[in-house]
PASEBA-1860 file (N, C-alpha, C; in nm, 3 decimals):
! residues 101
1> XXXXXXXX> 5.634/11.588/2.700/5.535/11.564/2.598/5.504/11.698/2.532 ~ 5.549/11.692/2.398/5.499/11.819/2.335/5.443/11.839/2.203 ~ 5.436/11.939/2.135/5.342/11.899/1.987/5.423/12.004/1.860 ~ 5.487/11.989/1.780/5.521/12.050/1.671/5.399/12.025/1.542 ~ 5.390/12.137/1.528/5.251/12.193/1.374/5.364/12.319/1.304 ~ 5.347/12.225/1.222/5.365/12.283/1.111/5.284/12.354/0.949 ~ 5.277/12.452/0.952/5.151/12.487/0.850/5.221/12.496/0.764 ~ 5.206/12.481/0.689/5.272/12.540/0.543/5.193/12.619/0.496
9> XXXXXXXX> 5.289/12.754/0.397/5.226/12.849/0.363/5.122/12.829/0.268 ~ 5.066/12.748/0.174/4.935/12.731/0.076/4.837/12.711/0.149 ~ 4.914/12.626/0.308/4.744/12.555/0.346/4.656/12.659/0.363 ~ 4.514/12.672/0.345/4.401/12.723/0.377/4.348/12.670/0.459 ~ 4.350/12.729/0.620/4.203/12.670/0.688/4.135/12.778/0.794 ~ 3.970/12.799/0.735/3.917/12.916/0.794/3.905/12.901/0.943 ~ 3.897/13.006/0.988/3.903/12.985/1.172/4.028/12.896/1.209 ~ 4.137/12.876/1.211/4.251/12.799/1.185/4.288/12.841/1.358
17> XXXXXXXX> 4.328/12.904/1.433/4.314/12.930/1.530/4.213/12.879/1.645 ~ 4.103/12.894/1.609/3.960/12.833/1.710/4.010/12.721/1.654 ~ 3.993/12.664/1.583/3.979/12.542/1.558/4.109/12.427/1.582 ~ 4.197/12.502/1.604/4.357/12.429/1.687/4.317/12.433/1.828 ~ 4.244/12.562/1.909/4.253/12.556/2.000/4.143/12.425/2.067 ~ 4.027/12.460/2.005/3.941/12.352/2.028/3.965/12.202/2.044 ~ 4.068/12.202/1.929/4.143/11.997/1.897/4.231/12.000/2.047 ~ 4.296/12.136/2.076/4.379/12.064/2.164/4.355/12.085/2.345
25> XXXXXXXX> 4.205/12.142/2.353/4.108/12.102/2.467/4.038/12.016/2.486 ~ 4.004/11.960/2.375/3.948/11.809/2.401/4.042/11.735/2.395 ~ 4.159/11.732/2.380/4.289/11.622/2.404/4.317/11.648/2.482 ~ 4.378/11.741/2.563/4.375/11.775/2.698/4.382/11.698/2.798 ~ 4.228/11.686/2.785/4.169/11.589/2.930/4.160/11.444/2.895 ~ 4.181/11.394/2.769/4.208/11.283/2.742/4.396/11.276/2.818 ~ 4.445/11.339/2.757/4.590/11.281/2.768/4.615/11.305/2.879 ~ 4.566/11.409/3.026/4.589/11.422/3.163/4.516/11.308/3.228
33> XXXXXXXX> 4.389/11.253/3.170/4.350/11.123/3.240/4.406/11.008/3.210 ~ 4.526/11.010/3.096/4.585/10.893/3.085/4.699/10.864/3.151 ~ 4.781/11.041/3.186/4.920/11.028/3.249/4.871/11.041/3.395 ~ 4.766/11.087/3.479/4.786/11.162/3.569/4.631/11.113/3.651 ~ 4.569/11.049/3.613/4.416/10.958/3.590/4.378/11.071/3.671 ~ 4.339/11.184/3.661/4.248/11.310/3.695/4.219/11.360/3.523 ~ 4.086/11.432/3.527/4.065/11.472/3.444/4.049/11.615/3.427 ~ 4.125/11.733/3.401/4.089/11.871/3.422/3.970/11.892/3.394
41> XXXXXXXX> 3.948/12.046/3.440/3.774/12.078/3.438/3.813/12.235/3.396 ~ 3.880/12.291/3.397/3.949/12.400/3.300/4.089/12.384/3.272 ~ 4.121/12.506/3.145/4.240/12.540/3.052/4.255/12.679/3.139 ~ 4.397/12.733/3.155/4.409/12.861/3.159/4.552/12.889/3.081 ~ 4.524/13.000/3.050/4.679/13.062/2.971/4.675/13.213/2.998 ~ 4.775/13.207/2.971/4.838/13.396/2.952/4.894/13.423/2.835 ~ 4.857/13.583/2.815/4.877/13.667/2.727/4.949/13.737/2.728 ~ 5.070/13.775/2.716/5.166/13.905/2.735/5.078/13.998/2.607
49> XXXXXXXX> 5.069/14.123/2.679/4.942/14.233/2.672/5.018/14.327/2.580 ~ 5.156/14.345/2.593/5.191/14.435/2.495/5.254/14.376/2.376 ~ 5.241/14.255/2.336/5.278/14.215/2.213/5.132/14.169/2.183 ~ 5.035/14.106/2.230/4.936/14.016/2.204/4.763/14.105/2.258 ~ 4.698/14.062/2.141/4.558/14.103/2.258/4.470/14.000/2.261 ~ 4.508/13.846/2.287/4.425/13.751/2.262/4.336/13.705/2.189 ~ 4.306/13.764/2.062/4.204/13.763/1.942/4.155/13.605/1.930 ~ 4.236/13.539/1.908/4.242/13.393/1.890/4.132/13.353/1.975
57> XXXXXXXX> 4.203/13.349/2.140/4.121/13.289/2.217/3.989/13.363/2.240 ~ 3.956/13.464/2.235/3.796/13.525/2.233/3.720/13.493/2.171 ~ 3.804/13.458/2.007/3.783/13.376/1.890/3.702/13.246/1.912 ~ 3.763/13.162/2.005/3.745/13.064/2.074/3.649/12.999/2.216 ~ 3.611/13.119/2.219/3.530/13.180/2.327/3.559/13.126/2.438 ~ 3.658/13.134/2.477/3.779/13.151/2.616/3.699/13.290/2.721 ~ 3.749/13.310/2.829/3.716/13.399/2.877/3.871/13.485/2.946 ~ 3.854/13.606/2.903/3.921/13.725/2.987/3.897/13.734/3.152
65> XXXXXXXX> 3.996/13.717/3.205/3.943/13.742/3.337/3.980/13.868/3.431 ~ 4.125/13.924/3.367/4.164/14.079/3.373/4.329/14.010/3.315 ~ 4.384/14.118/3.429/4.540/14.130/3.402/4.578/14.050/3.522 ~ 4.734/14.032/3.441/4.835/14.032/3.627/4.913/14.201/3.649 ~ 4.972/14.156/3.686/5.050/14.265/3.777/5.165/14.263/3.720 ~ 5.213/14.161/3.678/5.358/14.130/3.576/5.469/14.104/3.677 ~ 5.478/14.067/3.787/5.556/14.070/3.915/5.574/13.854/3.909 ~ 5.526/13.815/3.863/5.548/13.681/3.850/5.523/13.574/3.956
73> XXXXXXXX> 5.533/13.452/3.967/5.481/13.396/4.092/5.486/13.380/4.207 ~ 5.601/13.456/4.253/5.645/13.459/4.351/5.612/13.616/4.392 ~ 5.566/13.721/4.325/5.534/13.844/4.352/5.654/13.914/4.405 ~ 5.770/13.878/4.360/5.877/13.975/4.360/5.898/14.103/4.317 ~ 5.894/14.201/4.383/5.891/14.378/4.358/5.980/14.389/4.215 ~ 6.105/14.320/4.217/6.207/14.361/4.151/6.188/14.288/4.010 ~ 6.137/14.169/4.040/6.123/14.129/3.853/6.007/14.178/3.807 ~ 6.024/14.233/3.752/5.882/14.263/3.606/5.927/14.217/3.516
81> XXXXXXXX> 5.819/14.081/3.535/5.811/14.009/3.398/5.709/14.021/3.246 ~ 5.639/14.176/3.289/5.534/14.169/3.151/5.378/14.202/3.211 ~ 5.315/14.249/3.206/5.171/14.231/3.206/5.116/14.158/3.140 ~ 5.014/14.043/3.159/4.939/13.926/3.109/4.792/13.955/3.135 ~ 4.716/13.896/3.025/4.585/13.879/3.024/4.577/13.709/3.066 ~ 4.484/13.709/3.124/4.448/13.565/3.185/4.327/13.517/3.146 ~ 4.321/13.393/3.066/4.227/13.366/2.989/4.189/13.227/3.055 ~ 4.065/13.187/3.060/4.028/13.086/3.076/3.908/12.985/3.002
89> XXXXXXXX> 3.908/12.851/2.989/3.825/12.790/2.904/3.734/12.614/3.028 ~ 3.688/12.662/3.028/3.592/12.558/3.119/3.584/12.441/3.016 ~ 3.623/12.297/3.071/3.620/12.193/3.033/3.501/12.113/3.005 ~ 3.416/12.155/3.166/3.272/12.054/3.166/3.157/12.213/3.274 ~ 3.071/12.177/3.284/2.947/12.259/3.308/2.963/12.312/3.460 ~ 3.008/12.209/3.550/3.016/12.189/3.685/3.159/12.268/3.715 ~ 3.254/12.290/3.613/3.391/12.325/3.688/3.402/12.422/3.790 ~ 3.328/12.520/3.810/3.298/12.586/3.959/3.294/12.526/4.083
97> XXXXX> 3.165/12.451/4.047/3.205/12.358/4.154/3.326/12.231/4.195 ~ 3.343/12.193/4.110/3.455/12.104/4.148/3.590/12.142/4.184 ~ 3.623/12.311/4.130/3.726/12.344/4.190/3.654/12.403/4.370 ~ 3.551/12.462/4.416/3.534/12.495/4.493/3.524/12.408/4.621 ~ 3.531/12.241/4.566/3.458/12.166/4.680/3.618/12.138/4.761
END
């Protein structure tokens, strides 16, 4: 399941960024409670740090939570895959708790 947008160059739309990101957090948890009948309670993404400095999502008022290490998921010495900023966006009020319980 995936999503192609296409802008074309005339369109005008202010905050165009926040405002993609926003449409596609509240779909989100619609479309994970339809495939998967759980409903997330956060978004997270990454940033590769030396091409990107997340503007968008701060934009969006996402949260920074630091870096990785760039060593990847398995924390292998030998791949360096990049340094990432790790951003996160809370779904509902409680998501602390519900990941904690």
């Amino acid at each position: 399941m995936g999503l192609l947008l296409v802008i074309l160059p005339w369109i005008r739309v202010p905050h165009l960024a926040s405002k993609l990101l926003s449409m596609a957090a509240r779909r989100v948890q619609a479309d994970w409670f339809e495939r998967y009948h759980y409903q997330p309670v956060l978004l997270e993404t990454f940033v590769a740090v030396e091409q990107f400095k997340g503007t968008c999502y701060k934009a969006a008022n996402w949260q920074c939570l630091g870096t990785t290490t760039g060593r990847g998921k398995k924390g292998d010495q030998k791949a360096n895959i990049g340094i990432k900023s790790v951003w996160i966006y809370p779904l509902t009020r409680n998501f602390k708790k519900v990941l904690c319980a």
